[in-house]
Steps between C-alpha positions, in 0.01 A plus 500: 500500500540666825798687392364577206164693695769659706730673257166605331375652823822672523433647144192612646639626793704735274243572200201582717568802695722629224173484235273615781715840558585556116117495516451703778690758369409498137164512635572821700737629218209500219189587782731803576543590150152491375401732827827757382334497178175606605652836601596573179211341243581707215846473485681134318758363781688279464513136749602592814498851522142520602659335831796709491218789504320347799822430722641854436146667638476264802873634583368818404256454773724366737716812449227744586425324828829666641364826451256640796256654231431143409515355845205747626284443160545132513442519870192711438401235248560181718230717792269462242506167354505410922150627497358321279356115597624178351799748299668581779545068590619426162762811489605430813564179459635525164740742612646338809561203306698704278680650759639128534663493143609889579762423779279561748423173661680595821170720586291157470629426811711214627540112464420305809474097588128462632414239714175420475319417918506120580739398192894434437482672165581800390402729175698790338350789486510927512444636772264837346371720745577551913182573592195384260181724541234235655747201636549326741707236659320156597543634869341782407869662516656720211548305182723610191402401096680261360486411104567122402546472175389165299712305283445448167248758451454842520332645863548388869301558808525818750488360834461654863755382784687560827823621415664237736432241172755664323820472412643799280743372260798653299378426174371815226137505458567416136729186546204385744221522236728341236527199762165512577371511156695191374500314816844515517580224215805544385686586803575227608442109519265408692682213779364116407391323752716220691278240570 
């Protein structure tokens, strides 16, 4: 029986995270559609194109952005929505989490080994800003932010240190939040105990 619960995990193993992407991206495929299709309402499309529609403007978009006419109006634009409370968080944040997926992950700082005071462990983390506004060390020294992320979920904490608790590491900002993200299962067996 227990061979028989572990070839059907393996099944699983392979069926899951194949259904959950086909799903995923069906999802996105037919949510991008009906939004390409609201562009045009009077006009019969065919499946598909109404994302074919969408994709082409946002490239459209991205086009423009090389352009300095559209650099000063969009930087004229982005002034504005600074100004204005509780719009400015969620753009903000929005858009450097973006900046994430858009190559740009290497301006989120770098990854670091933390070691917390008083403790033999250590945490993985990104090391986002040299000098916070408002922080300072426990000494009452400097302190840097760091961002831990959580596994398994989506968010982490900032935190305020001494920069002496870090160790920067090689590693891509984006490898680091994959590891961090899915606690690093999968690469590698844990070691079993000898006693």
């Amino acid at each position: 029986m227990k061979k028989q619960l572990g070839i059907f995990l393996a099944g699983v193993m392979v069926l899951v995270p194949l259904a959950v992407t086909l799903y995923v991206v069906c999802w996105l495929g037919s949510t991008l559609d009906a939004l390409g299709r609201e562009i045009l309402p009077n006009v019969v499309l065919p499946p598909g194109v109404g994302a074919v529609i969408l994709i082409a403007g946002v490239y459209l978009v991205g086009l423009a952005t090389r352009f300095w006419l559209f650099q000063a109006a969009w930087s004229l634009l982005e002034r504005i929505v600074a100004r204005v409370p509780g719009i400015k968080t969620l753009y903000e944040s929005v858009r450097d989490l973006l900046q994430l997926f858009g190559g740009n992950a290497a301006k989120m700082g770098k990854v670091v080994q933390y070691s917390p005071p008083g403790s033999s462990m250590k945490m993985l983390g990104i090391r986002t800003n040299d000098t916070p506004p408002f922080a300072q060390g426990s000494g009452g020294g400097p302190a840097v932010a760091v961002y831990l992320p959580f596994s398994y979920m989506f968010g982490g904490m900032t935190i305020y240190c001494e920069p002496d608790r870090l160790e920067e590491l090689d590693m891509p900002v984006e490898q680091c939040l994959k590891l961090c993200a899915t606690a690093f299962v999968g690469q590698g067996k844990p070691s079993e105990d000898k006693n």
